[in-house]
C-alpha positions in Angstrom: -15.7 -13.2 8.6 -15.9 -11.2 11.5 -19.9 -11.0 12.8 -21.5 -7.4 13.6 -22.5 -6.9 17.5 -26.0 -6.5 17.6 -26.3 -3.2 19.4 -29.2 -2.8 22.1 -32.5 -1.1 20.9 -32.9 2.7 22.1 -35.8 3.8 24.2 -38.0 6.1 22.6 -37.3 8.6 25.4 -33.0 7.8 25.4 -31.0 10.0 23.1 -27.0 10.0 23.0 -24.7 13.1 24.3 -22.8 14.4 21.6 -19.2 15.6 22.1 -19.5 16.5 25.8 -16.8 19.0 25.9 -19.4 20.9 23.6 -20.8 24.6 25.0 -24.1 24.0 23.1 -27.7 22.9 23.5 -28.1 20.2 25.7 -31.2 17.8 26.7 -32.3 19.0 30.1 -33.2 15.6 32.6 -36.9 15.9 32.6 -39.9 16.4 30.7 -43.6 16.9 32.2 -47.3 18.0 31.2 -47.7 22.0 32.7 -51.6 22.7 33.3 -53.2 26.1 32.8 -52.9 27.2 36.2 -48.9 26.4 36.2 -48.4 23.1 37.9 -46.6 20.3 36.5 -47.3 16.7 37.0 -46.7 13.8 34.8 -43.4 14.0 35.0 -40.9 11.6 32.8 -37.0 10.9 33.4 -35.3 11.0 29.5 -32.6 8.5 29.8 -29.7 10.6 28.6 -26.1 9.6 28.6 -23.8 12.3 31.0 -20.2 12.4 31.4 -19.2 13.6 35.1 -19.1 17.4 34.1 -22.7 17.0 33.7 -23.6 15.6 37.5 -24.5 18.9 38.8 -27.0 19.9 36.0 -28.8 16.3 36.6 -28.6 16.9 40.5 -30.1 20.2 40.5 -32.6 19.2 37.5 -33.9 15.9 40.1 -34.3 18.4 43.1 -36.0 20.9 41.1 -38.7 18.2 38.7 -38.9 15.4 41.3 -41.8 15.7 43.5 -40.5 14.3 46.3 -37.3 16.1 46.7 -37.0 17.5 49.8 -36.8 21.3 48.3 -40.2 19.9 46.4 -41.2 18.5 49.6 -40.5 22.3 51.9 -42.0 24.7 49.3 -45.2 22.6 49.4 -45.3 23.1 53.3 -44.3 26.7 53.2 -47.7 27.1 50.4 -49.7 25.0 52.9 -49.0 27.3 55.6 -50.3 30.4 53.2 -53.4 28.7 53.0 -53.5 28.2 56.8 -52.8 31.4 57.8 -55.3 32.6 55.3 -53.4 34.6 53.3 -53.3 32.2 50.1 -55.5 30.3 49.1 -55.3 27.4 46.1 -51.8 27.4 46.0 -50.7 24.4 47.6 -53.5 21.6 45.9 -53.9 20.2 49.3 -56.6 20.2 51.6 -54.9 21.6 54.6 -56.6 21.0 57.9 -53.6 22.0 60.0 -50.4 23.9 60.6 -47.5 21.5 59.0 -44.5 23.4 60.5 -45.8 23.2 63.7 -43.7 20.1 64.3 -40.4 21.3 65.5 -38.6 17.9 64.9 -39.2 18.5 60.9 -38.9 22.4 60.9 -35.6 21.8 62.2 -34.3 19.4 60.3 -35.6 21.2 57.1 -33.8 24.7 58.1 -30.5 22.8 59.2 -30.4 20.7 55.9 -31.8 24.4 53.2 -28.9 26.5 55.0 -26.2 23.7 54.8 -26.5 23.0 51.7 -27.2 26.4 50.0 -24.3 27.7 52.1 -21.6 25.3 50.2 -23.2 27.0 47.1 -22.8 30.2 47.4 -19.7 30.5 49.3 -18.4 29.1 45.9 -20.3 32.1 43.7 -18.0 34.9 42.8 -18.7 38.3 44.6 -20.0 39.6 41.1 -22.4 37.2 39.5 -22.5 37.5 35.8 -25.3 37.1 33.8 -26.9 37.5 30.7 -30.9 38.4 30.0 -33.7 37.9 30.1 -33.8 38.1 33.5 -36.5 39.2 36.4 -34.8 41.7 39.1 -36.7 41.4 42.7 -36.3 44.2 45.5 -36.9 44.2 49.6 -39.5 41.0 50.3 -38.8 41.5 54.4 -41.0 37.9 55.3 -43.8 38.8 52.6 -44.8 35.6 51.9 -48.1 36.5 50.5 -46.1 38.2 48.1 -43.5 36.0 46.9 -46.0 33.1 46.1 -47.6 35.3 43.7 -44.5 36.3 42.0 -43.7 32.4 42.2 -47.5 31.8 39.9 -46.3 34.6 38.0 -43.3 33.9 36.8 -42.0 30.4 37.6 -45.4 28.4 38.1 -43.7 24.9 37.1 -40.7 25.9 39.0 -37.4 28.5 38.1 -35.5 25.4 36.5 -38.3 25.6 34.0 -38.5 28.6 33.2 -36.2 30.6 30.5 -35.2 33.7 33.1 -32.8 34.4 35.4 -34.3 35.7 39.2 -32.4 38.0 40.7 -33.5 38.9 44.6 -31.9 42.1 45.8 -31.6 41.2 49.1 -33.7 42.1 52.3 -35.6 39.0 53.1 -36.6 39.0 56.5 -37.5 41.5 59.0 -40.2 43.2 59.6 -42.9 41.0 57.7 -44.4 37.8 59.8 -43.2 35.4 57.6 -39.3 35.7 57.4 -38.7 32.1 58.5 -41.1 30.9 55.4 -39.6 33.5 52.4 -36.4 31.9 53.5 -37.0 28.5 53.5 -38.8 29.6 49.4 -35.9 31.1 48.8 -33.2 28.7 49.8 -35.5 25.5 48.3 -35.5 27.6 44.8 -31.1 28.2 45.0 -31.1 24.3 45.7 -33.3 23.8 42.9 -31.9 26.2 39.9 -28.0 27.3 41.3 -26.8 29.3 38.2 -30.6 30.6 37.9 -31.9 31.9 41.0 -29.4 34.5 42.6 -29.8 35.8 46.1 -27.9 39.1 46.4 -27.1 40.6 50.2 -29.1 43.1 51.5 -28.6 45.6 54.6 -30.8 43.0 56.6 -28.7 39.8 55.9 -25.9 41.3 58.4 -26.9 39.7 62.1 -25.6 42.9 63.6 -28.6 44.1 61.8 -31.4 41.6 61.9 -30.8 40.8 65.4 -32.1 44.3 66.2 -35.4 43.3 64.1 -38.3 40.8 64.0 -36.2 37.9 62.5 -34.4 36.5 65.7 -38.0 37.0 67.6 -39.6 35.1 64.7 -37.4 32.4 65.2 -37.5 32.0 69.0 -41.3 31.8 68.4 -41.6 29.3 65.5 -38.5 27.3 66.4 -38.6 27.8 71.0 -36.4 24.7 70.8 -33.6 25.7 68.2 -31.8 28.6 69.1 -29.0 27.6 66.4 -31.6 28.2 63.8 -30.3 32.3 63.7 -26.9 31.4 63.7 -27.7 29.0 60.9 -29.6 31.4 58.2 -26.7 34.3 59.4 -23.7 32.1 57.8 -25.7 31.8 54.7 -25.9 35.4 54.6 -22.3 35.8 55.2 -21.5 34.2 52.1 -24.4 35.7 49.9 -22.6 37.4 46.5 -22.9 41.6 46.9 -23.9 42.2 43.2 -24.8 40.9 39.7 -24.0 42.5 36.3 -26.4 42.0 33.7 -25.0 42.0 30.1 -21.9 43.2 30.8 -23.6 46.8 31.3 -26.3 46.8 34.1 -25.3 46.4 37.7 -27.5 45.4 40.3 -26.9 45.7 44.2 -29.2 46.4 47.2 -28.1 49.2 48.5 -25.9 52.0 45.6 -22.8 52.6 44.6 -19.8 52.8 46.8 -17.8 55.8 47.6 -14.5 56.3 46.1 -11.2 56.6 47.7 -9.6 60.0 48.0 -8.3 61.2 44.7 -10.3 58.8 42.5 -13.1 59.2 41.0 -15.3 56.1 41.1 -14.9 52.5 42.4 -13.8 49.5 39.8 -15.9 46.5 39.5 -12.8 44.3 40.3 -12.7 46.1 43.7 -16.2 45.3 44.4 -15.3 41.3 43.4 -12.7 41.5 45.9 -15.2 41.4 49.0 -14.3 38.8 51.2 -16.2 35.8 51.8 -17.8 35.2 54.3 -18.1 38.4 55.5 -19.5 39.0 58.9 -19.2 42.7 59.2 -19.1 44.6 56.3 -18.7 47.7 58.1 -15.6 46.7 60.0 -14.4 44.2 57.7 -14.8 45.4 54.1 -16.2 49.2 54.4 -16.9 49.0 50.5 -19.4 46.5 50.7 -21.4 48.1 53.7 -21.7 50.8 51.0 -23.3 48.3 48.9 -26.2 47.3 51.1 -26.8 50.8 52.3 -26.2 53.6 50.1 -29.0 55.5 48.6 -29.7 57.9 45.6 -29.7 61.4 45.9 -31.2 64.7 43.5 -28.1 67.2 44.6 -25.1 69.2 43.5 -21.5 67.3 44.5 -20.9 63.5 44.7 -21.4 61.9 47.9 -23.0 62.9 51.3 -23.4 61.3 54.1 -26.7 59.4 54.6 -28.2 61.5 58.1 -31.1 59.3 57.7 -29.7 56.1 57.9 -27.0 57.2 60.0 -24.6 55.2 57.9 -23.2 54.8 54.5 -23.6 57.9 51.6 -26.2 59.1 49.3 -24.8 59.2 46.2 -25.5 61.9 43.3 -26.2 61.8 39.5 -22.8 63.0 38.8 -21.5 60.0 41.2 -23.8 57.6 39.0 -22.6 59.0 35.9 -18.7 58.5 37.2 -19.4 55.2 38.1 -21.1 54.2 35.3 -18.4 55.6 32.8 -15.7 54.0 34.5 -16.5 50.9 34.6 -18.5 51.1 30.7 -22.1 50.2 32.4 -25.6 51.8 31.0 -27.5 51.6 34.7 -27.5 50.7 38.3 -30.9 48.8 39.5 -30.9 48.6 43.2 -33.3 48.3 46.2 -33.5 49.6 49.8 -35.9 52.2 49.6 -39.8 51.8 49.4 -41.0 53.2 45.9 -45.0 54.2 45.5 -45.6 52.1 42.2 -43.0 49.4 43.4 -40.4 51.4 41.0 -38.9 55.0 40.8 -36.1 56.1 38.5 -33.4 58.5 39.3 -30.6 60.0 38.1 -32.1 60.5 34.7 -33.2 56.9 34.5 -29.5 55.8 35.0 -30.5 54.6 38.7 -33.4 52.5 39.0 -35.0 51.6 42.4 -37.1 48.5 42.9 -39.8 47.0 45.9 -41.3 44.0 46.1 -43.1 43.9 49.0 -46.2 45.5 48.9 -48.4 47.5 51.7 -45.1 48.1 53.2 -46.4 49.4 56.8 -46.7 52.2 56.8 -46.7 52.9 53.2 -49.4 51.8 50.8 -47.1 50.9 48.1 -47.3 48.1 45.2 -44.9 45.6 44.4 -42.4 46.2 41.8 -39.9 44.0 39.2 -37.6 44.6 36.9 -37.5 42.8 33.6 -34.9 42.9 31.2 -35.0 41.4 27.9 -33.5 41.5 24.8 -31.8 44.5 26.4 -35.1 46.6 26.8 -35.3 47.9 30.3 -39.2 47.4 31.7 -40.4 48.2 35.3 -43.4 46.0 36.2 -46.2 46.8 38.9 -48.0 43.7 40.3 -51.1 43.3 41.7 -51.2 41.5 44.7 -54.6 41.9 45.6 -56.1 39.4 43.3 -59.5 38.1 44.6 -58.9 34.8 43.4 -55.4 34.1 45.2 -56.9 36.0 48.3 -58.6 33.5 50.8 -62.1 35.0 52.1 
């Protein structure tokens, strides 16, 4: 009589994969205590069995809940210099006594490793991202740091993986603000941390042609005086970056508009826009469609398209252009960016065309920041204070 193999006892925290070919529910890696103010701690391993298809969900699920990680380890320096520079305060939990990126040896190593890495990621995204809700849409940050560690308590306190939205960023990080080098390194430490969650779409100002005319390359030179290949570096991230994201199958988000059409049609397909190479270094020379994409802009008059005088480049596009567009390709609304909006928001185009800004006090405007929420396919523009007395350092 054949005996029965003892089988090894279970830990409380190990549970068995079922049928890994499954599209279901899955455990996620990690479990932790979240404390009122949004930080996590505590945090516990569950000793799950993966196959293989499942190594990138447990890589990106260590990066983003271990504390130590080195995307962990960057975000905390980028909070500590807020507190520094006095523009934050209580958001790292450190005591900070002095500037942590003001060694070059690690600010190097930290940009060279966040672009490398987030580059292989998103030069594998399609052109087109496609998502489903809820989600939270972002516009222009252009180096507001002050900014975008608010949104961070806000919204993903205990980090994007752990929350149930999908970020969208618009494009238009750097430039113009004094903190460029810092909302990148958030932004790229995020990607690394939630891929499939945390989507960085291509602005105007993530084209060097363009941002080498600004503040960024002059930020860099005096942050980083002894790596000149840091520009170079963030650029080919940018020329890889996806041009747009459709939400539900029916909202389309971009930074700039919608694209003119070719002569003798009357709007632009969705599978043209997916057709933008990557990477693209010029959009204007290389792929004229997508340059549309990062600069277009709204406009209330007769006709389709005219050409944008004020930019000097691209179209403004019309309601009857939106409504084309829109038709065409079965879509309820375009959310888009570019353009500084009082309450953060403005709608045009009968609500069709929604604009969004996330950086507030825009010089020399005296705007507030703006996002866009959808969920359960309700539409809702949000206005956020940034002022708040308590985040403020005195």
């Amino acid at each position: 009589m054949s005996q029965r193999r003892k089988s090894k006892p279970r830990s409380p925290h190990t549970f068995r994969q079922i049928d890994s070919n499954h599209e279901g529910v899955k455990w996620g890696r990690h479990s932790f205590k979240v404390s009122p103010d949004g930080r996590i701690s505590d945090i516990t391993r569950l000793n799950t069995e993966y196959t293989p298809e499942h190594v990138m969900h447990r890589t990106a699920s260590s990066e983003s809940f271990r504390t130590k990680s080195n995307s962990n380890k960057y975000l905390l320096l980028m909070r500590q210099k807020a507190e520094y520079d006095g523009i934050l305060r209580n958001v790292s939990g450190t005591n900070v006594r002095h500037d942590y990126l003001s060694d070059q040896s690690h600010t190097k190593a930290m940009v060279t490793e966040l672009c490398t890495r987030v580059k292989g990621l998103v030069e594998k995204e399609d052109r087109i991202i496609r998502l489903n809700s809820p989600v939270v849409i972002f516009g222009d940050l252009h180096g507001n740091l002050q900014n975008l560690l608010i949104f961070e308590r806000i919204f993903f306190p205990a980090g994007p993986r752990a929350s149930p939205y999908t970020f969208i960023f618009l494009g238009d990080y750097v430039d113009r603000g004094d903190y460029s080098l810092e909302v990148m390194c958030c932004l790229l430490s995020w990607k690394l941390q939630a891929p499939d969650s945390f989507i960085l779409i291509r602005g105007n100002h993530e084209v060097r042609i363009v941002n080498s005319q600004f503040t960024f390359p002059v930020e860099l030179k005096r942050k980083m005086p002894n790596f000149p290949e840091a520009f170079e570096l963030f650029n080919q991230v940018f020329d890889c970056l996806p041009v747009a994201a459709l939400i539900e199958g029916s909202v389309f988000c971009c930074h700039g508009g919608i694209p003119k059409p070719n002569e003798g049609e009357e709007f632009v397909k969705l599978a043209d826009i997916a057709r933008s190479p990557c990477p693209l270094v010029d959009p204007d020379t290389e792929y004229n469609l997508t340059h549309q994409l990062l600069w277009n802009d709204p406009v209330n008059k007769s006709g389709k398209f005219h050409f944008n005088d004020k930019r000097q480049t691209g179209f403004l596009f019309t309601e009857e252009a939106t409504d084309n567009f829109l038709k065409g390709n079965n879509l309820t609304h375009v959310i888009r960016a570019h353009e500084v909006a009082q309450n953060g928001f403005s709608l045009n185009h009968d609500g069709k065309c929604v604009t969004v800004f996330s950086s507030a006090l825009y010089d020399p405007s005296k705007n507030d920041a703006g996002v866009i929420t959808i969920f359960r396919k309700i539409i809702r523009a949000l206005t956020i204070e940034t002022n708040i007395k308590d985040l403020a350092k005195k």
